[in-house]
N, C-alpha and C positions, 0 to 999 in steps of 0.2 A: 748852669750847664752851657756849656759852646759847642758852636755848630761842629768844630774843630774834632771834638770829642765824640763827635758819632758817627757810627758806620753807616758809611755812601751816603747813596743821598746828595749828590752834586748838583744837579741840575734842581732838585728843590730848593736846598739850601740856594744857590742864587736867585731862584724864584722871590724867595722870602726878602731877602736881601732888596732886590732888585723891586717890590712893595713899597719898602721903607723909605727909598732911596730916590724913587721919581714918585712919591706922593699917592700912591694910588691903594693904599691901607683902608679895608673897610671893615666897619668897626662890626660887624660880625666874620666868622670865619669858620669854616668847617675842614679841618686834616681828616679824610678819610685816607686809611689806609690798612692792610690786614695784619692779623696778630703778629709780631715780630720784623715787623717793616721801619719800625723807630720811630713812628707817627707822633705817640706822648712827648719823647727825649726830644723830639722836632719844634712840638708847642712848648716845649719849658725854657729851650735854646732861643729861641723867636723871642718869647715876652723877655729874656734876660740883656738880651739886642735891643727890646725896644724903651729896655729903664735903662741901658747902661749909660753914664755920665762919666766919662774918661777925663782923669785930676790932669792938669797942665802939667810939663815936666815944668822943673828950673830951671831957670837960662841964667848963663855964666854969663853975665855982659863984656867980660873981656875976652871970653873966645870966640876960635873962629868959627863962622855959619857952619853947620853941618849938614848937608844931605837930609831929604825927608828918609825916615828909619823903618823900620818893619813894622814896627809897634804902631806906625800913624798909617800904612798898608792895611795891614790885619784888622786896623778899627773900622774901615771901611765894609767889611765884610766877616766881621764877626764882631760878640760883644769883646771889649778891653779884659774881662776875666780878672781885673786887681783893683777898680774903683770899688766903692763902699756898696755900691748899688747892684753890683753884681755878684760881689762875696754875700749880698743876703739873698740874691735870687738865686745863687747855686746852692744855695743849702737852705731855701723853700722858705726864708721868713721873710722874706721883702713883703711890707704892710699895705704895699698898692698891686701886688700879685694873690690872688683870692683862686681856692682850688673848691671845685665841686665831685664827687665820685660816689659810688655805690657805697651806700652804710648798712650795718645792718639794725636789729632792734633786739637789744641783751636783754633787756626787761620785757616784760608785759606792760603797755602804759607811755612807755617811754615815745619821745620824737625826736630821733636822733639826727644830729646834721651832721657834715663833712668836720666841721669844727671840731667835734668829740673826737674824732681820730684820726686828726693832724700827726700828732707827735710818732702812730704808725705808718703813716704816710709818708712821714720823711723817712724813714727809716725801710721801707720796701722800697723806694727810689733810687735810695742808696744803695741797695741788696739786692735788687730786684728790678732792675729798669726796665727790663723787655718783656717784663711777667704779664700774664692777663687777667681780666678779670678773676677767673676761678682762683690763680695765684695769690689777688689781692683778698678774694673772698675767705678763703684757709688762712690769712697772715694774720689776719682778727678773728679769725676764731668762731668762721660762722656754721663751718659743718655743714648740716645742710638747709640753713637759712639760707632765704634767696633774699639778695641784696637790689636796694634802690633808692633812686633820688627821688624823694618824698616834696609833698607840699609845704610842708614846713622848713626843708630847705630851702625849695623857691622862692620863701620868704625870707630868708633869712638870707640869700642873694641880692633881691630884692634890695634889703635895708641896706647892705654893705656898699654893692656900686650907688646909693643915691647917696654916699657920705661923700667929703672934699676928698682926695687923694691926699697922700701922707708927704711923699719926697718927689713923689715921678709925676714928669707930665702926663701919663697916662694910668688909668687903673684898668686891671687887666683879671677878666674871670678865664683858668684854663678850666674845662668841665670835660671829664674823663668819661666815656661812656655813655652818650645822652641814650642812647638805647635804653637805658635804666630808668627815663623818664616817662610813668604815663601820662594820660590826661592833666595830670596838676600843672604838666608843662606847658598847660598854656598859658598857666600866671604870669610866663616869663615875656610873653608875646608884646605886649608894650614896649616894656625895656630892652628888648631885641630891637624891637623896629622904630625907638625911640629912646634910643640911650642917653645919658647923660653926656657932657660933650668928655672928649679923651675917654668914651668908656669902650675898652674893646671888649668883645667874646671869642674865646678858640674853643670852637668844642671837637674835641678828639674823636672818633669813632671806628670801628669795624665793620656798619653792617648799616647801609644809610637807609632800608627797606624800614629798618625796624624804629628810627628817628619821625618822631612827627612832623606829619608833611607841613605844619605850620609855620615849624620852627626850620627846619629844611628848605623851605622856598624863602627864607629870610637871611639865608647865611651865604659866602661865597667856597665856594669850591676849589679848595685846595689838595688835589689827589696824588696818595703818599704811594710811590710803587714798591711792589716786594724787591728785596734785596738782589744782586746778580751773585750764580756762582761764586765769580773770583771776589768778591766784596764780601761775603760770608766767610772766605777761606782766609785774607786777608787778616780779618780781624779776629777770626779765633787764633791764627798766628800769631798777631802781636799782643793783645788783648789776654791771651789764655795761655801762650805757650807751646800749642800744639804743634807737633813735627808738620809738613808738607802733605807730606802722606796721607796721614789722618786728616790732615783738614780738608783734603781735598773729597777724601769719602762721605765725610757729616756734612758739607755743600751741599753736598749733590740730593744725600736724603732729605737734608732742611727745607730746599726748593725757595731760596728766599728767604725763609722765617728764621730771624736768629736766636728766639727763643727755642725755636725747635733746635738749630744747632746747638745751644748751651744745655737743653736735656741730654741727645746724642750724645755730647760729650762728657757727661754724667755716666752714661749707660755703656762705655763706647768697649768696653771690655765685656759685654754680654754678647752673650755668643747664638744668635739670633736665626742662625740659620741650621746650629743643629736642630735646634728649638722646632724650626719649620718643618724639618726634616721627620723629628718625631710626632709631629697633630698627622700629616702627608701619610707618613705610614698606617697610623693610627685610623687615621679615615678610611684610606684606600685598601689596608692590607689586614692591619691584625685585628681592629673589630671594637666592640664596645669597653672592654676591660681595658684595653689599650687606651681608649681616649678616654674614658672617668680619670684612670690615674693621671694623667697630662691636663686635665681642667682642672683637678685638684690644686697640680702645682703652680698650675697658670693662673689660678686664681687667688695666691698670697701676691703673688709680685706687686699690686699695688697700682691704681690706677694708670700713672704715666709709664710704668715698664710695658703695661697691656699694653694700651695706645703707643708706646713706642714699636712694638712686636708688629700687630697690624701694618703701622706706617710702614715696612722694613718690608712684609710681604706685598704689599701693594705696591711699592717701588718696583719690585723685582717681576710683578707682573706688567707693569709699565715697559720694564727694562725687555722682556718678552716680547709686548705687544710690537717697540718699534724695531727689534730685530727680524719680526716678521715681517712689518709691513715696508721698514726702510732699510734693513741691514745694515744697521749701526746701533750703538748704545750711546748712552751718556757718558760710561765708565769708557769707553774705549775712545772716550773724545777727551778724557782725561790723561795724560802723556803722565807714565811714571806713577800709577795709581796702584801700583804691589799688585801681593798674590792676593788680598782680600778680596780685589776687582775683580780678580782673574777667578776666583772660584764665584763667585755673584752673577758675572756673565756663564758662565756653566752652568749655575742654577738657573738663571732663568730660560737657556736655550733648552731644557730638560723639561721647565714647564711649555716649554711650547712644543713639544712630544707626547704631555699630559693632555693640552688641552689645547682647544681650538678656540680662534677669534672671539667667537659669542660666549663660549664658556668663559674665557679672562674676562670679558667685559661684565659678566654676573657674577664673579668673583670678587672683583675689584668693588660692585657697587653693594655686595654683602659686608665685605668689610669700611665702605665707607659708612654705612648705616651702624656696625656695632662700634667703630670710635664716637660716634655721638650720641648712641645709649651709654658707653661707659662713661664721658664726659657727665652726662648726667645721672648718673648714683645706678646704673643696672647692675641688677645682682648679676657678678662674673661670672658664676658657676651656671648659672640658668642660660647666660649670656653666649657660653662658650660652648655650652652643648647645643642648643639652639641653632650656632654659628656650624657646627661640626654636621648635624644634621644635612642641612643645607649644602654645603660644599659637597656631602658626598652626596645627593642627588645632582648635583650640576656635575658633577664630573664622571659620573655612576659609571658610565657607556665606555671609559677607560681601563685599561689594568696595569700600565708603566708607574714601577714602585719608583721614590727618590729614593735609591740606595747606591752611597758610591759601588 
């Protein structure tokens, strides 16, 4: 992978760059950054830079000197993408590039390492590059095993960086998720703060709280930012296809995350706001029968259409909160954003008729808390009535129905 091939990210990419380049590479490293910010694609593109060994051209001795070329530009600040050494790190087998990640355990008995599922591992990189854990957890098959980097991986890290390196000057561990590390990670604490020489560490992460502070005070801070607007819209552009339009609407709800854009754009013909339209009545107006039947159906869609739903009302309370406080939107800072915009700012200037300040802001933090029970296995149906309950105590002291 090349830096070339990922979205945004300029000012890291020559970060990394600019490492390599005045010597200042420490052989631990920590990419934090949040789900869909390109943090992994960052450490894969990094170690592919730091094995690449670009083949000398031919030189014609009887022609004339030619001008330095793009190709001896570009190696300065990205890997070459055509020596030997980079066609096996773009497609995950280079033998000095070593991957650590969340496994699970199929057997009773078993001690499973990142090794046993390699061969999914390329193949979700491939299919899946901005996926997250929970993605990579479902692609093997774990249902609801909870995945992690086990002691016997550490050891089996361990063995690997203390062998010679194969082809590259450098041997290089990426490790996906150290959050998945408990206590065994502190087998690794020597070889962290005493590696073998050319041995680097990039450990990827989202959540540096949940990292052991051992291993954490031994690494250097590399901090990955969420995506901008126009850099999401951009590359579902070229990348996907998408008209203007449309991309400029699934920006906006993604906030940075292009994972979350590449769902939206999954979902982007679900019509989310009748949807809203019917729980709103359903709570405020026609009563219990009305909402059983609408958790019924809200409860087949499957976990990411839930959490997509959610996402989409919580936006529109945002979109609310700052037409209140600042009379402006996001959508209306969007030039040329259709009629989808135009009816999303109407809904939410409608909930700001429904509900007042303190009320959006206990709305917004009810449905922050049921995307993280559905993230983890809540029954939908329990979930949703639960959810409905509540809403209509927070807004009880209302009677403005959403009805065109």
């Amino acid at each position: 992978m090349q830096f070339q091939s990922i979205t945004g990210q300029k000012e890291t990419k020559e970060q990394l760059v600019q490492m390599v380049q005045h010597n200042r590479l420490s052989h631990a490293l920590l990419f934090l950054g949040k789900e869909g910010s390109g943090a992994l694609q960052l450490a894969l593109a990094f170690a592919q830079y730091i094995v690449c060994k670009p083949q000398p051209a031919e030189v014609d001795l009887f022609a004339a000197p030619e001008p330095k070329t793009q190709y001896t530009q570009l190696k300065t600040t990205d890997s070459c993408g055509t020596c030997p050494a980079c066609k096996k790190a773009n497609e995950l087998i280079h033998p000095d590039i070593h991957f650590s990640y969340p496994v699970i355990t199929k057997k009773p008995g078993e001690k499973p390492i990142s090794t046993d599922f390699i061969k999914e591992w390329r193949e979700f990189i491939v299919t899946n590059a901005y996926g997250n854990v929970y993605d990579w957890l479902q692609f093997i098959g774990a249902e609801n095993k909870q995945g992690n980097i086990t002691a016997h991986e550490c050891n089996d890290i361990i063995r690997k960086l203390n062998l010679k390196s194969f082809e590259s000057e450098y041997k290089i561990l990426v490790m996906w998720m150290p959050e998945f590390l408990g206590k065994e990670g502190n087998k690794l604490l020597k070889l962290i703060e005493e590696p073998p020489p050319n041995t680097l560490f990039i450990l990827v992460a989202e959540n540096e709280d949940l990292i052991l502070p051992t291993i954490l005070s031994r690494t250097q801070l590399v901090k990955i930012p969420l995506l901008t607007n126009m850099e999401v819209e951009v590359a579902l552009e070229l990348n996907a296809g998408v008209k203007i339009e449309k991309a400029q609407q699934i920006a906006i709800l993604a906030e940075g995350n292009y994972r979350e854009a590449l769902q939206l754009l999954q979902h982007a013909d679900d019509d989310w706001e009748v949807m809203l339209r019917e729980w709103l009545n359903a709570i405020i107006r026609t009563g219990p029968v009305a909402q059983v039947k609408w958790i019924d159906e809200t409860a087949k869609l499957g976990r990411e259409k839930q959490k997509q739903f959610l996402k989409y009302f919580i936006h529109l309370l945002e979109e609310a909160v700052r037409m209140r406080v600042m009379g402006t939107t996001n959508n209306q800072q969007s030039a040329g954003s259709g009629g989808q915009t135009t009816n999303q700012t109407d809904f939410a200037s409608r909930l700001n008729k429904l509900c007042d300040l303190g009320q959006q802001e206990a709305i917004i933090n009810e449905l922050d808390k049921a995307s993280y029970y559905i993230e983890r296995n809540a029954n939908a149906k329990m979930l949703f009535h639960a959810l409905s309950i509540r809403l209509y105590h927070i807004i009880n002291n209302k009677s403005l129905i959403l009805v065109n």
